[in-house]
C-alpha positions as CSV (number, residue, x, y, z in Angstrom):
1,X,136.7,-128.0,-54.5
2,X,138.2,-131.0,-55.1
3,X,137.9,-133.8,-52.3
4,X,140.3,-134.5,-49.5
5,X,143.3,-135.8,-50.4
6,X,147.1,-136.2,-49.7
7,X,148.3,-133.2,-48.2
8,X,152.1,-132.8,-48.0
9,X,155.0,-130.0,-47.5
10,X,153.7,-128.7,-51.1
11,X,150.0,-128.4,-50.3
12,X,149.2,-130.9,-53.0
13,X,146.2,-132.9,-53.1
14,X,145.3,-135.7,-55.0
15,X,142.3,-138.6,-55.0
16,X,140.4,-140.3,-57.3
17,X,136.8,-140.7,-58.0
18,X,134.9,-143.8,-59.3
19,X,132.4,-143.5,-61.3
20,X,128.5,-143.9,-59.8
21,X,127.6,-147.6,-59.5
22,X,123.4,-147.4,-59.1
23,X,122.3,-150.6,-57.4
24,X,118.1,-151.5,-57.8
25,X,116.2,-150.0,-54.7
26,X,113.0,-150.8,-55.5
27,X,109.9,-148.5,-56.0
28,X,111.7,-145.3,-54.2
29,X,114.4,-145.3,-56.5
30,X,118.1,-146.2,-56.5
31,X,121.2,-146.0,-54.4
32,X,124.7,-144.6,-56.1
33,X,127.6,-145.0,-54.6
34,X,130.4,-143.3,-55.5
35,X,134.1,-144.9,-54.6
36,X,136.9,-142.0,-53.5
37,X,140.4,-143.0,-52.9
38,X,142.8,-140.5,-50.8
39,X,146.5,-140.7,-49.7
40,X,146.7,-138.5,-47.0
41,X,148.6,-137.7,-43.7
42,X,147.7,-137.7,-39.9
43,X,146.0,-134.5,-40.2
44,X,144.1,-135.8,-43.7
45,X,143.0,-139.0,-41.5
46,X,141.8,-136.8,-38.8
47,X,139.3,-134.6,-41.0
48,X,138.4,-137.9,-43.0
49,X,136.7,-139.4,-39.5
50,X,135.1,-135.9,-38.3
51,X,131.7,-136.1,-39.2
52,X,130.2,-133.9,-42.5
53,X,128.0,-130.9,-41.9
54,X,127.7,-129.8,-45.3
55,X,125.2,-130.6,-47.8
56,X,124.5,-133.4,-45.5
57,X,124.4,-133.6,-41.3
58,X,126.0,-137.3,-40.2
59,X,126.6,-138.9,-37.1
60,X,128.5,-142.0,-35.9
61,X,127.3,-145.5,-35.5
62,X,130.4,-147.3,-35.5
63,X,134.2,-147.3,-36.2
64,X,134.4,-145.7,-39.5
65,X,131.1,-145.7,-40.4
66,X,128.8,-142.7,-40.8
67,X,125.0,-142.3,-41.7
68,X,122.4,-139.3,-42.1
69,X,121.4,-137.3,-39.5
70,X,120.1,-134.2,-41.6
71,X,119.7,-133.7,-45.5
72,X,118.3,-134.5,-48.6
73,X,119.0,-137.9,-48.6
74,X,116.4,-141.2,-48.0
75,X,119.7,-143.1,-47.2
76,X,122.9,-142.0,-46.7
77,X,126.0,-144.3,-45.7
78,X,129.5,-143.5,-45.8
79,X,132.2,-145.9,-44.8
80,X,136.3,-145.7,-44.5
81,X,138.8,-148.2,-45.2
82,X,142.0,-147.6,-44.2
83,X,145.5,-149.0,-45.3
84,X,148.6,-147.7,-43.6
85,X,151.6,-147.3,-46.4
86,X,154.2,-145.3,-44.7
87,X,155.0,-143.9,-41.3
88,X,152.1,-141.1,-40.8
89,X,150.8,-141.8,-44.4
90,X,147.6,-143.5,-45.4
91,X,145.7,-144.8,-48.4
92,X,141.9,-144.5,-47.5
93,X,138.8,-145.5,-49.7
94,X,136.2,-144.3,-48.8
95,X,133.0,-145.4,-50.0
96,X,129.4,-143.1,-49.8
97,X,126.0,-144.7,-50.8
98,X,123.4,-142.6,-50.9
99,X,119.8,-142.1,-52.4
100,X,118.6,-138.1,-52.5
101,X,114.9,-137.1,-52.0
102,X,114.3,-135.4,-55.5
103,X,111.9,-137.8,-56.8
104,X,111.4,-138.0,-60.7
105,X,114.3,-135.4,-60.8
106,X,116.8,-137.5,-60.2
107,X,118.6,-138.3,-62.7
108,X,119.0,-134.4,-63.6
109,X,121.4,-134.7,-60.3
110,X,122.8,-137.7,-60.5
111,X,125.8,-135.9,-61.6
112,X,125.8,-132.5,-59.6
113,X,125.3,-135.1,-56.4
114,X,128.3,-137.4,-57.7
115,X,130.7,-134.6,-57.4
116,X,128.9,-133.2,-54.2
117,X,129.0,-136.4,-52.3
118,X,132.4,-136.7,-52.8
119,X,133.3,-133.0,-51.2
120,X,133.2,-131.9,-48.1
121,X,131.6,-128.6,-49.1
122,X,128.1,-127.3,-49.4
123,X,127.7,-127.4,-53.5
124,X,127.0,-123.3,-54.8
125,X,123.4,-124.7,-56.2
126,X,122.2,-126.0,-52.6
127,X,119.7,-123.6,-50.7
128,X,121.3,-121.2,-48.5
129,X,119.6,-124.1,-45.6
130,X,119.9,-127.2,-46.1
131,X,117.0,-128.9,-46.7
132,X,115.8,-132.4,-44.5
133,X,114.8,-135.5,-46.7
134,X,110.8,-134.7,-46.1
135,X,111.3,-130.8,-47.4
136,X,113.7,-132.2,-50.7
137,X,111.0,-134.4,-51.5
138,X,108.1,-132.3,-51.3
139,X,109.4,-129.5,-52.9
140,X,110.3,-132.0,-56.0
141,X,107.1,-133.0,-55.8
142,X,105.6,-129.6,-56.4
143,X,108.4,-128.8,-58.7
144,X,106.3,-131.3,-61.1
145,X,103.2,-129.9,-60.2
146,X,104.8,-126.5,-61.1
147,X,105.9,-127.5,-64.7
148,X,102.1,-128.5,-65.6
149,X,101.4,-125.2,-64.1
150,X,103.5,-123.4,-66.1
151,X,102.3,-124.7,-69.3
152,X,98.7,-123.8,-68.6
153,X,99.4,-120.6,-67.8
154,X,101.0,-119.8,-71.0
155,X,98.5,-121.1,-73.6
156,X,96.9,-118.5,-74.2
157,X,99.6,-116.2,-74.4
158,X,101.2,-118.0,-77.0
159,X,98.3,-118.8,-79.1
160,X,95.8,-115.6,-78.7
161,X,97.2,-113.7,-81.6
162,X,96.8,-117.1,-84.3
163,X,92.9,-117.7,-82.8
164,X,92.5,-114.0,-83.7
165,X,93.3,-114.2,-87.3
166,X,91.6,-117.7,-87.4
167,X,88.4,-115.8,-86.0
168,X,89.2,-112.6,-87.6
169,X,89.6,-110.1,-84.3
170,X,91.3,-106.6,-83.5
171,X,93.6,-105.7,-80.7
172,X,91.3,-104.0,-78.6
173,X,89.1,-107.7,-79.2
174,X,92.6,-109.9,-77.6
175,X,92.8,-106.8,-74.8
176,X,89.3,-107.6,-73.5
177,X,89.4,-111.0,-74.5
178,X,92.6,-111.9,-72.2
179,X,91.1,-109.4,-69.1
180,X,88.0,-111.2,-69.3
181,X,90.0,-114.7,-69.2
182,X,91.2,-112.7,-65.6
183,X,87.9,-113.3,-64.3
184,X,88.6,-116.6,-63.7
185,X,89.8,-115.1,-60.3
186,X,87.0,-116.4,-58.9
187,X,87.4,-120.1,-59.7
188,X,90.8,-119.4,-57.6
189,X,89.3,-117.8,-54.6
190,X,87.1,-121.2,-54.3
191,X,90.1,-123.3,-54.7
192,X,92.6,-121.4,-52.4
193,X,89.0,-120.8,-49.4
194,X,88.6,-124.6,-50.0
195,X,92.4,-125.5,-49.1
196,X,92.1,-123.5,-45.8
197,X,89.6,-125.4,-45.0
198,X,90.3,-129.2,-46.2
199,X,93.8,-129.1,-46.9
200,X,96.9,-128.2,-49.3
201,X,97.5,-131.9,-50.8
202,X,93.9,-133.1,-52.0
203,X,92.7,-129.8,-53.4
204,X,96.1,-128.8,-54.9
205,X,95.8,-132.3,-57.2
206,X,92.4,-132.1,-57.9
207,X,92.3,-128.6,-59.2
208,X,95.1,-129.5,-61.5
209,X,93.6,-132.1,-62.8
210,X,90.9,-130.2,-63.6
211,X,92.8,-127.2,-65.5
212,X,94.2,-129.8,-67.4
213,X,91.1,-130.9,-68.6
214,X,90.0,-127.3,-68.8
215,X,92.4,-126.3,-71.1
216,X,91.9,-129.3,-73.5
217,X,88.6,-128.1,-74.0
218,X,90.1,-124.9,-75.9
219,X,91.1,-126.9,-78.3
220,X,86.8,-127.5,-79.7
221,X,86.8,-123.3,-79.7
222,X,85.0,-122.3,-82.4
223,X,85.1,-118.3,-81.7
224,X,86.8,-116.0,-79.8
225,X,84.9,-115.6,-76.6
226,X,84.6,-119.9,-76.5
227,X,88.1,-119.8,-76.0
228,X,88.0,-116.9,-73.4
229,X,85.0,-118.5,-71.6
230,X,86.5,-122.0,-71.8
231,X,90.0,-120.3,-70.7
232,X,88.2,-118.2,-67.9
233,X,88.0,-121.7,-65.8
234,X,91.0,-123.0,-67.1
235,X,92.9,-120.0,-65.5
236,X,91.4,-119.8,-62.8
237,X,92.6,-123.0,-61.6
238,X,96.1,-122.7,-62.8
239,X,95.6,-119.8,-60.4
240,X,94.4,-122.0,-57.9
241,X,97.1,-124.1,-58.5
242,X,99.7,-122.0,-58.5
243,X,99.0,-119.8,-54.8
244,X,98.7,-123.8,-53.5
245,X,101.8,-124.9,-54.7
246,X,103.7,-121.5,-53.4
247,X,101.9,-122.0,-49.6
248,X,102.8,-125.2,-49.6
249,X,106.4,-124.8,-50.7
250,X,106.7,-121.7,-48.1
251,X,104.7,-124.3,-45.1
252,X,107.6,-127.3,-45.7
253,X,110.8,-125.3,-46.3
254,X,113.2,-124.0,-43.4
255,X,113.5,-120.2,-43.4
256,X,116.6,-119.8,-44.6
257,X,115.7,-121.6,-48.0
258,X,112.0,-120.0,-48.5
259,X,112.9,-117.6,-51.7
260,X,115.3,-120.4,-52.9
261,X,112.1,-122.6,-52.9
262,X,110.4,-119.7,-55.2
263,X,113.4,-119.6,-57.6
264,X,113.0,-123.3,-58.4
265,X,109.1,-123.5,-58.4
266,X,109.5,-120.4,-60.8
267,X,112.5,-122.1,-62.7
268,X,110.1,-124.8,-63.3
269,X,106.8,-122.9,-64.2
270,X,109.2,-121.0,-66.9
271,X,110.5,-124.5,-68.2
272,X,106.3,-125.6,-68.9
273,X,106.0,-122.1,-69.9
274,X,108.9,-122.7,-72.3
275,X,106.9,-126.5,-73.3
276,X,104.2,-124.0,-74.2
277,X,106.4,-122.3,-76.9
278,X,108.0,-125.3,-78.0
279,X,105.2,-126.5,-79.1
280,X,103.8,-123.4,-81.0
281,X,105.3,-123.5,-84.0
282,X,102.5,-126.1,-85.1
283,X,100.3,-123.1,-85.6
284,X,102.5,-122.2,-89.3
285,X,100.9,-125.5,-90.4
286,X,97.6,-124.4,-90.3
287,X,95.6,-121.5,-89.8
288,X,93.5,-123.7,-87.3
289,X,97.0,-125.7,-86.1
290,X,97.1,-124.0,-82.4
291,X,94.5,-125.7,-81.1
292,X,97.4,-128.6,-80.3
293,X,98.7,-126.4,-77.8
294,X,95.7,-126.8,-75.7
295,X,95.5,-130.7,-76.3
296,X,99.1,-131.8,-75.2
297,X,99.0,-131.1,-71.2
298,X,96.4,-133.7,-71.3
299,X,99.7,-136.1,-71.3
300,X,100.6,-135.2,-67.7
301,X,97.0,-136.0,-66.0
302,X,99.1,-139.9,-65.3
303,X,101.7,-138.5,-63.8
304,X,99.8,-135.6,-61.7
305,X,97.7,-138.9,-60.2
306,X,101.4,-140.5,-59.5
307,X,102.7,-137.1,-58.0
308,X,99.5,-136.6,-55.9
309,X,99.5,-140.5,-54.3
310,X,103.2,-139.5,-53.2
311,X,102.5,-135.5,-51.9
312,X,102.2,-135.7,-48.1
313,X,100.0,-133.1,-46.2
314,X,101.5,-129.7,-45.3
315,X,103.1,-130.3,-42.1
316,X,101.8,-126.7,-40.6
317,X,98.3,-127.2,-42.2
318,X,98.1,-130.5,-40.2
319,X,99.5,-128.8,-37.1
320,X,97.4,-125.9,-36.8
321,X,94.0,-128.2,-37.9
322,X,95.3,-130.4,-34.7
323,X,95.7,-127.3,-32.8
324,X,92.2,-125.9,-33.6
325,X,91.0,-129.3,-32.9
326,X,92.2,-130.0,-29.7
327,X,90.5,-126.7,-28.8
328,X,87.1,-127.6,-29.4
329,X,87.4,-125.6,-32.7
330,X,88.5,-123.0,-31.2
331,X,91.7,-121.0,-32.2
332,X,94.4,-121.2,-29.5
333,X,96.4,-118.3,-28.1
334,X,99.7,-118.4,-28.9
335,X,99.5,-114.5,-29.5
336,X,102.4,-112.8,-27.2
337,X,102.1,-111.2,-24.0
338,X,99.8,-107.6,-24.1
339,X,98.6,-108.9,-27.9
340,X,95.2,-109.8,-28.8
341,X,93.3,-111.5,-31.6
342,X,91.7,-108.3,-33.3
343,X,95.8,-106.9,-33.3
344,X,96.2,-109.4,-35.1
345,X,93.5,-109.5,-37.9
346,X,94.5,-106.0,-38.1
347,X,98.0,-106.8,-38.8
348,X,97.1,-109.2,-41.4
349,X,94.5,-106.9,-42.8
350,X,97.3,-104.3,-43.4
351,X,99.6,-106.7,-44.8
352,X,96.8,-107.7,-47.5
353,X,96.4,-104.3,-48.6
354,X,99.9,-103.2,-48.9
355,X,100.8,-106.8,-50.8
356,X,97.8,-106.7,-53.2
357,X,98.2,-102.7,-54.0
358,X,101.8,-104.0,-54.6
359,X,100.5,-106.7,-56.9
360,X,97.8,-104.2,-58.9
361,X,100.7,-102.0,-59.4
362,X,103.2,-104.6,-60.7
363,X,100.9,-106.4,-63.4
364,X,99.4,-103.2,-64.6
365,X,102.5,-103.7,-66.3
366,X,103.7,-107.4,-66.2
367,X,100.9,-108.7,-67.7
368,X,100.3,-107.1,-70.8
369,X,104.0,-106.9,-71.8
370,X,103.9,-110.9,-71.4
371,X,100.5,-111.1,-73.1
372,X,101.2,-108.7,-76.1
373,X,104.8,-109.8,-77.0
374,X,103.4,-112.4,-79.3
375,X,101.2,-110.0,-81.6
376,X,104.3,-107.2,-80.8
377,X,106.5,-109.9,-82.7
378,X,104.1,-111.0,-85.4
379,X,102.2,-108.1,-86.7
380,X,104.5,-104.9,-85.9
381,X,107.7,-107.1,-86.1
382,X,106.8,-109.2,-89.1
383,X,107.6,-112.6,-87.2
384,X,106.3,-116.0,-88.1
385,X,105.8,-118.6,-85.1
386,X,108.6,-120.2,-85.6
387,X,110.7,-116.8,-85.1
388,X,108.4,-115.8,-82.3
389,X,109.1,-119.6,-80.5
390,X,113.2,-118.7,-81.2
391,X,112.5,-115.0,-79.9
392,X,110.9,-116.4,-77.1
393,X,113.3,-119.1,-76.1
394,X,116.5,-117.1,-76.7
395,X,115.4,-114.2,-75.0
396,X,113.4,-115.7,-71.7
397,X,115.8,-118.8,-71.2
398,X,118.7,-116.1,-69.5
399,X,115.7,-115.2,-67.2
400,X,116.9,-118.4,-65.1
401,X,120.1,-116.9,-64.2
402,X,118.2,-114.0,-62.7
403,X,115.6,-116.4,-61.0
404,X,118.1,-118.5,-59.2
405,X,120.0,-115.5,-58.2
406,X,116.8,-113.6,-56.1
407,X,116.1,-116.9,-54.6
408,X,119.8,-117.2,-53.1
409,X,119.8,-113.2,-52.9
410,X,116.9,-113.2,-51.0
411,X,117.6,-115.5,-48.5
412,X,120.9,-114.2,-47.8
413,X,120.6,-110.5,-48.5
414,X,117.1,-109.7,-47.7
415,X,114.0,-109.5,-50.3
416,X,113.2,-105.8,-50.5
417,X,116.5,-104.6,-52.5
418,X,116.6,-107.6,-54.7
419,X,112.9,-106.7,-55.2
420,X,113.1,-103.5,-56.0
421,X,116.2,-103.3,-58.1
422,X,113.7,-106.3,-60.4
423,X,111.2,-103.8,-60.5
424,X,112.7,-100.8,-61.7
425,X,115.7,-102.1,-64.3
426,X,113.2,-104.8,-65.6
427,X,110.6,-102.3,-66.2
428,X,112.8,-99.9,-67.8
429,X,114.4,-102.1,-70.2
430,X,111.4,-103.8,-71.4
431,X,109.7,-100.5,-72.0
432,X,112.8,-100.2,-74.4
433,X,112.3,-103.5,-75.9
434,X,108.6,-102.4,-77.3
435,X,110.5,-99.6,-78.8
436,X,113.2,-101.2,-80.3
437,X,113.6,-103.0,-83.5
438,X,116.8,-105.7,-84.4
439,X,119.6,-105.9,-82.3
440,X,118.3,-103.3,-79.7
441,X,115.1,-105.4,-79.2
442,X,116.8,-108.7,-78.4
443,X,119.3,-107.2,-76.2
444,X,116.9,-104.5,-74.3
445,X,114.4,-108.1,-73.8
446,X,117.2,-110.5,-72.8
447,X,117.9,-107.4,-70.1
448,X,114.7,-106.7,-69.1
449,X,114.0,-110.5,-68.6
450,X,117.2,-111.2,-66.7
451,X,116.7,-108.1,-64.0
452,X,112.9,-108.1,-64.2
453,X,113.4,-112.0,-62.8
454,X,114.7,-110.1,-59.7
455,X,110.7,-109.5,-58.4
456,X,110.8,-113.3,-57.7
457,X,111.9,-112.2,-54.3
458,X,108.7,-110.7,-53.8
459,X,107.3,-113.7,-54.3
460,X,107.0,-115.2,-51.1
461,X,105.9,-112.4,-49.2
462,X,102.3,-114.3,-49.5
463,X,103.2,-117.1,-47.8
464,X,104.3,-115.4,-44.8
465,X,103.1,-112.7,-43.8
466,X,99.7,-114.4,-43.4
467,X,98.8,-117.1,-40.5
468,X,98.1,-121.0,-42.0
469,X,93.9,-120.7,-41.5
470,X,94.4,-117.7,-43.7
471,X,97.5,-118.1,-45.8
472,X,96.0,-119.7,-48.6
473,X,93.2,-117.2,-48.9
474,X,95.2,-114.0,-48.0
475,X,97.1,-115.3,-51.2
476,X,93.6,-115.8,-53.1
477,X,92.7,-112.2,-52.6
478,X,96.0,-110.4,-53.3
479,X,96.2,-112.4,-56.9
480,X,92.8,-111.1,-57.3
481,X,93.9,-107.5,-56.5
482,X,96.5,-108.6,-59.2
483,X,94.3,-109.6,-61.4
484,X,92.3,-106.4,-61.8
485,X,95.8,-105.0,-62.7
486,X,96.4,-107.4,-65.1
487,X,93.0,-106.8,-66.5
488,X,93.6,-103.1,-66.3
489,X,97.0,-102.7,-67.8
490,X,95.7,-105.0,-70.6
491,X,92.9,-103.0,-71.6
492,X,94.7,-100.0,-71.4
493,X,97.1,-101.5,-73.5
494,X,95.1,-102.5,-76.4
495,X,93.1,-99.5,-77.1
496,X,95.7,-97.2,-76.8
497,X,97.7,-99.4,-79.2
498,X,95.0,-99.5,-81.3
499,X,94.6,-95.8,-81.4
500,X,98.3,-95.1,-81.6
501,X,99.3,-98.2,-84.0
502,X,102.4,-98.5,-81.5
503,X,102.5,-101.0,-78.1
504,X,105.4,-98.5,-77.1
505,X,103.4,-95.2,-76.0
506,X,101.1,-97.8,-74.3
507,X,103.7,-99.2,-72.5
508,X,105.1,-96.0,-71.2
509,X,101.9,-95.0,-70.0
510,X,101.5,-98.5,-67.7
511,X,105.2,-98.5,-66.7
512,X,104.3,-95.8,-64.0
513,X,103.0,-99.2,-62.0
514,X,106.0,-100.7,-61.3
515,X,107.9,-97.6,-60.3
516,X,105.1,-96.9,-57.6
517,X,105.2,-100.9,-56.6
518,X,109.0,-100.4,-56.2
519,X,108.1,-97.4,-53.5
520,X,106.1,-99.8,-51.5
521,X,108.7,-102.2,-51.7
522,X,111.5,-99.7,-50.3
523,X,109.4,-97.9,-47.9
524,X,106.5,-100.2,-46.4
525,X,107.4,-104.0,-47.4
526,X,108.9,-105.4,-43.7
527,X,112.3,-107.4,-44.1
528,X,111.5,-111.4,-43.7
529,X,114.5,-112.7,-44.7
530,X,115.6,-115.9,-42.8
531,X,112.3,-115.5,-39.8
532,X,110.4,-118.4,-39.1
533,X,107.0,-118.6,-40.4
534,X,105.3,-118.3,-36.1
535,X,107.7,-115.2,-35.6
536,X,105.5,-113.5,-38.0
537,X,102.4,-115.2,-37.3
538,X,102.7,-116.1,-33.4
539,X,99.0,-117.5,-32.9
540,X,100.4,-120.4,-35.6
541,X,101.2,-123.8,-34.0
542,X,104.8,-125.0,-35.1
543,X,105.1,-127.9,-37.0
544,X,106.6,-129.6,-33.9
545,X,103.4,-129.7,-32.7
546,X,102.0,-132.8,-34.7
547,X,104.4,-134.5,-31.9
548,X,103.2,-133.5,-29.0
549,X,99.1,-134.1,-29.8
């Protein structure tokens, strides 16, 4: 909507809007301000001096002059001039200075925030809760985690099938190859048992350190099972990495804006996935040319140092290690009235089955119609890597649209219809996709992308059904549960593509997983849509309790 402006008999409105003026700020970035001029009546005054509750909370400190009280702002001033030009008609500039909390990603919203600021509305790309200035800049933090993340994950998706030729191996070889590379389930358990213990922040930046380096070592492979072996650590860090970043996104945001969080943190592992593909069509220069997939994310270990010196602690990990410490160790009971502890780990033990058979049942499928699209495209579709890297992008890229829209979905509507409805369509349309050739196979993939990005709802079930001592490795074991489907499906997947010469029979055969996920979803999954995170853990302390020890 456009901002406040004259209102008369006619219901016209009119202002104008300077352009952004950034002024130096030092280290923590910049202030814009942005300059809008209205001619309005009494009533047009009268709103123009109520304070905003919008995309940002004020509150008064003088005549005129407003500053933050909530939102994603560092600094946040707003100030009205006013010049009287006619009985009950007034020219007012009004001038708003403010700095937003999204880190590096600032100048990506330096124009979205220009026309928000300027509008007393809540933008349609803000989180269905608005976010404070410590939860904006965390999560943009970890946003940049995410992206290195992404990339990692993807390597060797996108370069299996061009190691194979270069080492001369079948299907069936890739199949065990990549379910072997699952293995590295284990290097994720340590991570994730390590974080309930020492923290989110220091282990989170390490381990990605670490898979960074990992990684580049694919690059010196010299078979096939070097690169598995080498990628079996690898991955299992970017696992690590990415249950930490996903607790800690769900420990910092408010609970109307949880699933948003997912949507972005996924938005942003798809854009490094994306990196990933960008960077792929090397391997047509060379049969030996992939390798320079695994060197490049050794270009982000600088700014993963800068991103971890500025990641603050997890503001419910701290509370509950202050809680168990001001116990003697001991946990405190916070359970309600008629509850006890072993209710409790019974609770959580049935929410860890039901979310990892869920998970087992989902990447039976998921993972092998990710990890085989590459050798679908090149050796039964004829494509080079440069038409796989087009494929790819043209195809996933409409996947956002479907990402951002769980995330608001879920958070508004609830997470087990939005879930479900990802499950089913997505499934259905990419079994399609593995029988199609041409036209049908781009448009049954661009569908099965866009409604398959629907199960990001699911996504933060993880984080909250589980209590903070246990969150991180409730999280570790239901990925591993996931894993063995992965590892499953993509077995199954290769020798029956092998024996049939088809990935479509093979795919009909594993899409029975996430039809019997989608049951769960409907019929056991609980509803955790907009809760707080000690509603459905009680024994948690609330972050509020850093204050009061």
């Amino acid at each position: 909507m456009a901002p406040i402006g004259r209102v008369d008999a006619s219901g016209d409105r009119r202002a104008a809007i300077s352009t952004s003026t950034p002024q130096a700020y030092g280290p923590a970035g910049r202030i814009a301000r942005t300059v809008v001029v209205h001619e309005v009546d009494d009533e047009g005054l009268a709103q123009l001096r109520t304070i905003r509750d919008d995309l940002v909370c004020e509150r008064v400190t003088g005549t005129d002059h407003f500053v933050i009280d909530h939102g994603p702002f560092t600094h946040w001033d707003r100030r009205l001039v006013i010049d009287r030009v006619a009985d009950g008609q007034h020219r007012v500039v009004e001038t708003i200075e403010h700095r937003a909390a999204v880190g590096p990603w600032r100048p990506l919203f330096a124009w979205p925030l220009r026309r928000a600021v300027g509008r007393r509305q809540t933008p349609w790309w803000a989180p269905p809760d608005r976010l404070d200035a410590r939860a904006a800049a965390v999560l943009s933090l970890l946003a940049c985690i995410q992206v290195v993340d992404g990339y990692l994950g993807t390597v060797i998706t996108q370069t299996i099938t061009f190691a194979s030729d270069e080492f001369g191996r079948s299907d069936t070889a890739q199949g065990i190859t990549l379910a072997v590379v699952r293995l590295g389930i284990v290097v994720a358990l340590a991570v994730v048992f390590l974080a309930d213990r020492k923290g989110r922040r220091s282990v989170l930046v390490v381990t990605a350190i670490a898979a960074v380096l990992a990684t580049g070592l694919g690059a010196a492979s010299t078979d096939l099972w070097f690169l598995g072996g080498s990628q079996l650590v690898a991955r299992g860090l970017t696992m690590g990495m990415g249950i930490l970043i996903g607790v800690f996104a769900a420990e910092e945001l408010p609970r109307g804006a949880r699933a948003y969080g997912v949507s972005v943190l996924t938005l942003c592992a798809a854009l490094g996935a994306g990196m990933a593909v960008w960077v792929l069509p090397v391997a047509d220069l060379d049969p030996r040319a992939w390798r320079a997939v695994y060197l490049v994310p050794l270009l982000a270990i600088p700014a993963l140092m800068v991103v971890g010196r500025r990641l603050p602690e997890s503001l419910r990990f701290t509370a509950n290690s202050l809680d168990r410490r001001s116990h003697g160790g001991q946990e405190s009971d916070r359970r309600a009235p008629g509850s006890s502890n072993g209710g409790r780990r019974r609770i959580e033990g049935r929410r860890l089955a039901l979310l990892a058979v869920a998970s087992f049942l989902l990447l039976v499928f998921a993972a092998p119609a990710s990890q085989f699209q590459n050798d679908f495209l090149k050796d039964h579709r004829g494509y080079s890597a440069v038409g796989i890297t087009i494929f790819t992008l043209l195809t996933s890229t409409p996947a956002g649209i479907g990402i951002f829209v769980a995330g608001r979905l879920a958070d508004t509507r609830g997470r087990r219809p939005v879930g479900a409805i990802g499950l089913l369509g997505g499934t259905a349309f990419m079994v399609l996709a593995y029988h199609s050739t041409g036209a049908a196979l781009w448009a049954s993939s661009v569908a099965g992308t866009v409604i398959g990005s629907l199960t990001v709802a699911l996504g933060v079930y993880g984080p909250e059904l589980f209590s903070t001592r246990n969150r991180a490795r409730a999280n570790g074991l239901i990925v591993t549960l996931g894993v063995a489907g992965s590892a499953t499906g993509l077995i199954i997947v290769g020798m029956l593509s092998d024996r049939f010469g088809s990935y479509g029979p093979a795919f009909l055969v594993v899409a029975v997983g996430p039809v019997l996920a989608a049951a769960l979803v409907l019929g056991w999954f609980p509803e955790t849509a907009r809760v707080e995170l000690e509603t459905l853990n009680p024994g948690d302390a609330p972050p509020e309790e850093i204050n009061r020890q």
